[in-house]
N, C-alpha and C positions, 0 to 999 in steps of 0.2 A: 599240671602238678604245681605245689605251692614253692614261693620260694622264700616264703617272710622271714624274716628274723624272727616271727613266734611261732615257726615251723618245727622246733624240735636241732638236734644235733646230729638229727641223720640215722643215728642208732637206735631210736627209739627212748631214748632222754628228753624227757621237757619238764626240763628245770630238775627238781627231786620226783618227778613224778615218770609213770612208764617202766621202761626196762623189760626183763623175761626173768622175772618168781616163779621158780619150775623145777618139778621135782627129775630129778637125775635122769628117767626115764625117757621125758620129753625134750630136753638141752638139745639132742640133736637133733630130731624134726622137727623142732621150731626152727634149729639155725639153717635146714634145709630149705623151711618156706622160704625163709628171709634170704637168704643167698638166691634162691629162683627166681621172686620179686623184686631183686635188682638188677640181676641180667634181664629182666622182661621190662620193666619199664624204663630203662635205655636201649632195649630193641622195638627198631624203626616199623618193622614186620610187625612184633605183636602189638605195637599202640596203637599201627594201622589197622588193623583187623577188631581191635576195640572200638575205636573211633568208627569204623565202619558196622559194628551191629548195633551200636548205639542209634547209628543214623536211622538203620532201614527195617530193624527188628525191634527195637526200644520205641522210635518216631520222634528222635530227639531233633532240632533243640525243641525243650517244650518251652509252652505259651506263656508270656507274661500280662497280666491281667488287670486291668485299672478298673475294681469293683466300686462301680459308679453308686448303687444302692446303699451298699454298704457303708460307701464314705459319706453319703448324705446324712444317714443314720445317727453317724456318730458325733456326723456337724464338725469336722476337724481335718485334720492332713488327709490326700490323697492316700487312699491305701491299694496298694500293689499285691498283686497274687503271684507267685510263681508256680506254675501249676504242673508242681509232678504228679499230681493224680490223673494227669494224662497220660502219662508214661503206660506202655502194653506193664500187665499185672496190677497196675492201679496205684503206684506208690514211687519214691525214688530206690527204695531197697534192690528195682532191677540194675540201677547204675553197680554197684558195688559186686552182684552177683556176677552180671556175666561177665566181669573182671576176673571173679574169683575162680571159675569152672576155665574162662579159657587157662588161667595160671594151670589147674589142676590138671588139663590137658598136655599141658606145653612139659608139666612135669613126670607125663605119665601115668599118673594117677587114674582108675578104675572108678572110685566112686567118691561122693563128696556128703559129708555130714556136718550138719549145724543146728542150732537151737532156735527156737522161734517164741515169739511171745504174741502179738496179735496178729501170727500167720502170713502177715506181708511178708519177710524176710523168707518164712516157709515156701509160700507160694512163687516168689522169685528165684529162687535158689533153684527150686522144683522146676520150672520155666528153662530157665539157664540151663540145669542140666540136660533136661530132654531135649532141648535146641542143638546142643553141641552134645549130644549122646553118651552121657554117663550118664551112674545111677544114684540117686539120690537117698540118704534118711535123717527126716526130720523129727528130732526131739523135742514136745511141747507140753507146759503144766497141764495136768489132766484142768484146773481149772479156767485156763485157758483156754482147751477142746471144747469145754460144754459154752464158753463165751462166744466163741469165734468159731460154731461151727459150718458155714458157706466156707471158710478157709481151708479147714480140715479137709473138707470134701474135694477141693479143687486139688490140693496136694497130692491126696490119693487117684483122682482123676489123672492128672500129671505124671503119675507113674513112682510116685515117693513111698517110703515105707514112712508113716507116720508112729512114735515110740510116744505112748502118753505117761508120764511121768507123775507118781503120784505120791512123792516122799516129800516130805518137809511142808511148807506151804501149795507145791503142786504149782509154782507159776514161773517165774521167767529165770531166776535164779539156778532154780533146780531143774529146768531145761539143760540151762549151761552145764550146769555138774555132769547130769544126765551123759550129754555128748561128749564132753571132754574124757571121760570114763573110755568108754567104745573108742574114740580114739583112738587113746593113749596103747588101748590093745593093739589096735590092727593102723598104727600108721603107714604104716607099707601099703597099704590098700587104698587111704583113704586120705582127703586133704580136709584138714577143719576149714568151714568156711562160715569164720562169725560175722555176725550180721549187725555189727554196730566198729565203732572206735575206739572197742576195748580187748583186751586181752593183752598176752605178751608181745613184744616188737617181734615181728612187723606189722599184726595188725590194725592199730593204732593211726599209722601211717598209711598203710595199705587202701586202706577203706576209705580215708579221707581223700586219699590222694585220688582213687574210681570216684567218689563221690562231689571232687572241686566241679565237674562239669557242671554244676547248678549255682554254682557261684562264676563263675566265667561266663556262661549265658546272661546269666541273671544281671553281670554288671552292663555287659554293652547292650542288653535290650533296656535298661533302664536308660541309660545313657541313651540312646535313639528316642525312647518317649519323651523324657522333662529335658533334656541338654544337661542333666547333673545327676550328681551319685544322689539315692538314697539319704535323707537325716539318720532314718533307722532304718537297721535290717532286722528282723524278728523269726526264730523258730523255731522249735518245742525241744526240750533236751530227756533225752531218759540211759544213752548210753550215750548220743550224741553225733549221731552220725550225718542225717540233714542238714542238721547245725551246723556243722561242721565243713561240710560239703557249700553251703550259705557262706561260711565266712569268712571262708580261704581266700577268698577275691579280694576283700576289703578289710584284711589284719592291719593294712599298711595305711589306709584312710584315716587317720586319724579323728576329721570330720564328720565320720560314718557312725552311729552309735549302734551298738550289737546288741542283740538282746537275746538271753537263752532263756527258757520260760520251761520250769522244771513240772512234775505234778505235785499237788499241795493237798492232793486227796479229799480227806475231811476234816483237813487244818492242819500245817504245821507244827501245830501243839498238842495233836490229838494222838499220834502216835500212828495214826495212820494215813500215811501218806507215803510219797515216792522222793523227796524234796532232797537229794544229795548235795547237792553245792550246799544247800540253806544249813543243813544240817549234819550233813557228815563231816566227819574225820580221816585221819590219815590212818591207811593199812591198805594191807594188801588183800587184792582179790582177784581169781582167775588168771592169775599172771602178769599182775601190774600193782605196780605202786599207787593210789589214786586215793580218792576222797571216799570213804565205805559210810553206810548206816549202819552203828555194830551197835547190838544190843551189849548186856552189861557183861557179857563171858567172852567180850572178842570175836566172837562169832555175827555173821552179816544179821540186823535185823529185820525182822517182814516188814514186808513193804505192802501198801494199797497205792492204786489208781483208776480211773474208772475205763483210762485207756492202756489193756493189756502191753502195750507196746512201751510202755514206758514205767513198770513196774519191777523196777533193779534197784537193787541196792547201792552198787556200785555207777562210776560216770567215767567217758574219754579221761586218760590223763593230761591232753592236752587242755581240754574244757578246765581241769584245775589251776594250770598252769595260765591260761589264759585269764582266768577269775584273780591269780593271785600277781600279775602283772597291770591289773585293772584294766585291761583291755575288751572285757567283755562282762555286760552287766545282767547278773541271774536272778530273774524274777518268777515267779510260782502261780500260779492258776491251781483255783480248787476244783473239785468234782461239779460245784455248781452253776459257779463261770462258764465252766468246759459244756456242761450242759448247755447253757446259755449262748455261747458263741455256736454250737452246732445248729439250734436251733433258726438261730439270727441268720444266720449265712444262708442256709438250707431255704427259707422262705424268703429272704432278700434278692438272693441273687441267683438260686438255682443249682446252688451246688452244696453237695453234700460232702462235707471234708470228715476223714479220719477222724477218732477224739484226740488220737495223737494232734492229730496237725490243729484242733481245734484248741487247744492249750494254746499254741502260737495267736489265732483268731484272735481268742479272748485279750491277752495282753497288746495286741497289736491295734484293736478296736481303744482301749486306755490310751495307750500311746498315740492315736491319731487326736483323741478330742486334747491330750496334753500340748502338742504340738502347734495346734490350730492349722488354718487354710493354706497358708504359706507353704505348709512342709510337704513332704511324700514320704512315706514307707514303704518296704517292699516287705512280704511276709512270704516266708517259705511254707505255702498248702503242699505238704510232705505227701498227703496220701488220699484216697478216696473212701468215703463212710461205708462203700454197701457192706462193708463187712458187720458193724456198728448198727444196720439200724432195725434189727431184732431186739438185741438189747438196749439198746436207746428210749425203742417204744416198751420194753419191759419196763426199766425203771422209769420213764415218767407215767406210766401204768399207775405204777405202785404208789408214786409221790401228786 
């Protein structure tokens, strides 16, 4: 658990950002989770029983990785993999779930529903539940089902009721709405379990705090390989929760440079893209104060990215808060980069990363030849591509 000074105030405040924006209906099962959530992570029992499925069901700690090819490649710093795409379900999203299912247990709780955007978080959720025996349903953009569908399929394999969602843009956004909705109805039944650093307090905190075990591994195995921290740590932001999870270790480093690397679509300027830090503003969404892409009526604007996982409007409120203390610097990868580092990696060295996590690749591949020989980076590989490489070969099909 984090204990930084850019940790937040406990409440789910970081800085003007966070808080619970919630309509009358929800005030008090949110303030249920958040009161459960704090008697669970000061009990000795359920950390221990986290810490222990982590170990023997998850196969944690995972592997840190000195991609030798890679760093030749790019003729520059040592670049370091942290390889949650080892993790059982392919991604780090298992960290945060079976946090969230045992909570859902320990509270009672019957079944557990969230929203998913490229299936990872689906598919761990869905994992997490049947492990520890409740029932799961996952809400996802109908555009997202026909992108991601090996995920789809594993979910309902897994036992999940899959809800495809097809109002508004149909992607990760209106996932959210989607479950929040069914929620709001049947919280007696059910525990929301989001699957990023966003929403109202606690989960902001929650997520991050399941999620620091990849920044806590990730620093003393770095420390064990070079005798020293990281120059940079790098990886990919869309609500922000790997990132997040990456960073917790080294807020306090001030040596350490951070890097969040948002999607930039098909430019910045084009209107289509996923780029929050770069380009949103202040409002509220899903129950948090944060940085939104609002079109011109206040309302969230669409978003593209080429990696479903990272196509929100909105980002952590901590990630803001962090950006506006300058303690974390947010850089953007476009759809063709993101290409481009998938491709690089995949024939370099044998592995095929998320395009989520290939956003981090790309800027991480810049930042080693910036650095040169001297340096080391470590880059958080958040997730594994087999989900990706249908579409992958569709669009360079096409192009």
């Amino acid at each position: 658990m984090t204990t930084s000074t850019f940790g937040g105030d406990g409440q789910g405040n970081f800085g003007n950002y966070g808080g619970s924006h919630l309509p009358p209906h929800l005030v008090e099962p949110m303030a249920e989770v958040a009161a459960a959530y704090e008697q669970a992570r000061q009990d000795p029992t359920f950390m221990a029983e986290y810490q222990d499925v982590l170990k023997r069901y998850v196969g944690r700690p995972s592997m840190l990785y000195l991609a030798e090819r890679l760093t030749a490649h790019c003729g520059g710093a040592r670049i370091y993999l942290k390889r949650e795409d080892l993790n059982h379900t392919g991604s780090h999203k298992i960290n945060h779930c079976l946090g969230e299912v045992l909570l859902a247990r320990r509270m009672g709780k019957k079944k557990v529903i969230a929203e998913t955007g490229a299936g990872s978080h689906g598919v761990a959720l869905a994992t997490a539940a049947t492990f520890l025996g409740l029932e799961c349903e996952i809400h996802m953009g109908a555009v997202d089902v026909e992108k991601q569908h090996p995920n789809v399929v594993r979910m309902q394999m897994l036992g999940a009721t899959v809800v495809s969602v097809t109002e508004g843009e149909a992607t990760l956004k209106e996932a959210v709405d989607s479950a929040f909705t069914v929620y709001a109805n049947h919280a007696d039944e059910y525990l929301f379990c989001i699957g990023s650093v966003v929403g109202p307090h606690p989960y902001p905190t929650m997520v991050r705090d399941f999620q620091s075990v990849i920044g806590r591994e990730a620093r003393a195995q770095f420390l064990e390989a070079e005798g020293r921290l990281p120059h940079a740590a790098v990886a990919c932001v869309g609500g922000g929760s790997n990132s997040m999870g990456l960073f917790s270790a080294f807020l306090d480093d001030a040596d350490v440079q951070l890097h969040g690397v948002e999607p930039a679509g098909e430019g910045v300027e084009s209107g289509r893209h996923a780029a929050t830090m770069t380009k949103g503003t202040t409002g509220v969404l899903h129950g948090m104060a944060t940085r939104v892409l609002q079109a011109h009526d206040g309302e969230p604007a669409p978003v593209h990215s080429i990696a479903s996982g990272l196509d929100y409007p909105g980002v952590g409120p901590q990630h803001v808060f962090l950006c506006e203390q300058g303690r974390v610097n947010y850089a953007y990868a476009d759809d063709q980069e993101t290409l481009d580092a998938f491709t690089t990696l995949t024939r370099l060295e044998g592995i095929i990363p998320a395009l989520e996590s290939a956003h981090a690749v790309a800027h991480g591949m810049k930042l080693a030849r910036e650095l040169g020989p001297d340096a080391a980076i470590l880059v958080n590989l958040s997730g594994r591509g087999d989900k990706d490489v249908d579409y992958v070969a569709e669009v360079l099909g096409r192009r």
